[in-house]
C-alpha positions in Angstrom: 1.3 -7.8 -8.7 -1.8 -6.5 -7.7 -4.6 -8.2 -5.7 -7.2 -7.2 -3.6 -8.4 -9.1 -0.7 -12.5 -8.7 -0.9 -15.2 -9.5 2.0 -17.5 -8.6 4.3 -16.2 -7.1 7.5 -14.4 -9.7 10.0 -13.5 -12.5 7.2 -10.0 -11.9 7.9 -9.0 -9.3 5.0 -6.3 -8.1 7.2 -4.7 -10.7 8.6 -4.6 -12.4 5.6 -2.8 -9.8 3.9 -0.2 -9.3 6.1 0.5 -13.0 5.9 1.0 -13.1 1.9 2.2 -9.2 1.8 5.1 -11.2 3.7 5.4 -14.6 1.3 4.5 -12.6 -1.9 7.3 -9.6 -1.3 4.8 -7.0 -1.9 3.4 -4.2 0.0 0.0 -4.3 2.2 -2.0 -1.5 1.8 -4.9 -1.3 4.7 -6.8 2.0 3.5 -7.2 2.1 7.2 -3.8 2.6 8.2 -3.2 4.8 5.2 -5.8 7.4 6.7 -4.6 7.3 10.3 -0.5 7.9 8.4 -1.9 11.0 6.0 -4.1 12.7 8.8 -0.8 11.9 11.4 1.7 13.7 8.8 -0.9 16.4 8.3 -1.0 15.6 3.9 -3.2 18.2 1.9 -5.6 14.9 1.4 -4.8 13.4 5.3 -5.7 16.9 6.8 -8.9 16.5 4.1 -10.4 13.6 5.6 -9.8 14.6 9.2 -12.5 17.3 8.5 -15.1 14.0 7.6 -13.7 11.7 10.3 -13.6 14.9 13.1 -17.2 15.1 12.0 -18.4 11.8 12.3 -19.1 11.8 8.8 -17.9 9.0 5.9 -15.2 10.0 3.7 -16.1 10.6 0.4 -15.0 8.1 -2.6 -12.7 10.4 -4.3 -11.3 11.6 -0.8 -10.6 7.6 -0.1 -9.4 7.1 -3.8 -6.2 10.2 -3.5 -5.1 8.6 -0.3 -4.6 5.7 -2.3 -3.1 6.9 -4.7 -0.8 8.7 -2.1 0.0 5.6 -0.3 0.7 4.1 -3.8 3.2 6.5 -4.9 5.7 5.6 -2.2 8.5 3.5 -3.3 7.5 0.4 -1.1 5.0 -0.1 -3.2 6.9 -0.3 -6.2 6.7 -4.6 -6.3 3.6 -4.8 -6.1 0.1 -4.4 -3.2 -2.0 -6.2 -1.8 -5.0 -4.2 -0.9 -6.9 -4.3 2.2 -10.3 -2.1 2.8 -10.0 -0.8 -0.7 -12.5 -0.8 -3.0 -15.7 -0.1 -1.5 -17.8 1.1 -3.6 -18.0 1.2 -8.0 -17.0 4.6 -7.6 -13.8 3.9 -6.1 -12.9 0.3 -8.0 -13.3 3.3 -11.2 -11.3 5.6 -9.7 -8.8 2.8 -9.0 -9.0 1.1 -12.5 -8.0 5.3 -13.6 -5.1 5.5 -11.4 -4.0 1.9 -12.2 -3.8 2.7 -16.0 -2.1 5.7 -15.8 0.6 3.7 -14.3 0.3 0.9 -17.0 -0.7 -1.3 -14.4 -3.9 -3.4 -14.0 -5.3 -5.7 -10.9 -3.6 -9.2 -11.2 -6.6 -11.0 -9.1 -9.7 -10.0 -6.3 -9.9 -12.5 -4.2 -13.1 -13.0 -2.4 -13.1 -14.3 1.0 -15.9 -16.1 1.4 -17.8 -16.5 5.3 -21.2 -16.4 6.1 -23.0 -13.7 8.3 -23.4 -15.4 11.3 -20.0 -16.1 11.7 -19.0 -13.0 10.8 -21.1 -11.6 13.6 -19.5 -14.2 16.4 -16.0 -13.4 15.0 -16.5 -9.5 15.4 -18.3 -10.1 18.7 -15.6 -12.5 19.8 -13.1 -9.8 19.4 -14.0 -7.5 22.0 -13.7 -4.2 20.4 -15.8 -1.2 22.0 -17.1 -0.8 18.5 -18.4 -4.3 17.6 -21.7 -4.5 19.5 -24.3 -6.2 17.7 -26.1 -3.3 16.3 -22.3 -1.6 14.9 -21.9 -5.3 13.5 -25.3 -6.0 12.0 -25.0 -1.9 10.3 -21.7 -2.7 9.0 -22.5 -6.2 7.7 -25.7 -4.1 5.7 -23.4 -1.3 4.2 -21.1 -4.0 3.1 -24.3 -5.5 1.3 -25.6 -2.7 0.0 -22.4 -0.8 -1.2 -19.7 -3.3 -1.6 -20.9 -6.6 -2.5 -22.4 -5.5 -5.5 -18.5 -4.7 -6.6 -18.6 -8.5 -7.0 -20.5 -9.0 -9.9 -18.4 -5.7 -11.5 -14.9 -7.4 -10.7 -16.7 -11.1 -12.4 -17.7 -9.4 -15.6 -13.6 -8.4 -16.0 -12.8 -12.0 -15.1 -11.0 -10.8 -11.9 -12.6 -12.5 -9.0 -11.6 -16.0 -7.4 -13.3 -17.2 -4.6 -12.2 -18.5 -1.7 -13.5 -20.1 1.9 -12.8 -17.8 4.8 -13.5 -20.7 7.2 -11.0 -22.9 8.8 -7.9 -22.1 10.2 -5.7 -19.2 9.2 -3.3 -21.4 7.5 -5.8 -23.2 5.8 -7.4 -19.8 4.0 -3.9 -18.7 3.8 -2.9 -21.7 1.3 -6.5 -21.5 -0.4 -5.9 -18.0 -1.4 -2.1 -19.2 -2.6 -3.6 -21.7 -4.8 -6.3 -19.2 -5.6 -3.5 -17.3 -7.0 
């Protein structure tokens, strides 16, 4: 089982996952976590991407795509994922589909969680991070637009997506996306 949890920054990608990572019996892959774990055990790809992150600069696609594909190989992931932060961009949904075959595997479902802007923006503000001022907020809620929204319409023309609303309670969205499913 493989289903990725698709959204604009602040819809609740994360905290959804861990919930049905738990009540699915599958692994939750945050691409976050898996860069902070391959720069932390110094990987050839972790040690990689500290060069762009060191620098300030965005990691590539294909950097992104081999820690993946890293994280993947462990056995926990061997029931299934739920991805979290990963795809971003039609370079790396390819690069995904590629690694996916070659495992004879294929995405069971993206599930699209849906939440306007504006509440996206007072969630995000709400939380308090350093990094979630309004300009941060309103940059990150544009590259989403630009570069992964458009991933949307790719994941529709293979009959992938299901949509769901982000609003409500977390127990609410947490049985929409079940029935989703």
């Amino acid at each position: 089982m493989i289903i990725i949890l698709f959204g604009a920054p602040g819809v609740g990608k994360g905290t959804q996952a861990a919930i049905l990572a738990e009540k699915l019996g599958v692994a939750h892959l945050s691409t976050g976590d898996a860069f902070r774990k391959a720069i932390k055990n110094s990987t050839p790809i972790g040690l990689l991407a500290k060069g762009f992150v060191d620098a300030g600069a965005l990691v590539p696609d294909d950097v992104v795509a081999r820690i993946v594909e890293e994280t993947l190989s462990d056995p926990s992931f061997s029931n299934g994922v739920i991805l979290d932060g990963f795809p971003r961009t039609k370079p790396q949904a390819e690069a995904l589909n590629e690694l996916l075959d070659a495992k004879g595997l294929e995405i069971g479902k993206v599930v699209n969680i849906c939440v306007d802007h504006a509440t996206i923006a007072e969630r995000l503000l709400l939380r308090g991070r350093a990094d979630d001022s309004r300009e941060v907020i309103d940059y990150r809620l544009n590259v989403y637009q630009q570069e992964t929204e458009p991933l949307l319409q790719y994941y529709e023309d293979i009959g992938k997506i299901v949509s769901v609303d982000g609003l409500g309670s977390v127990e609410d969205v947490n049985s929409a996306i079940l029935a989703a499913l």
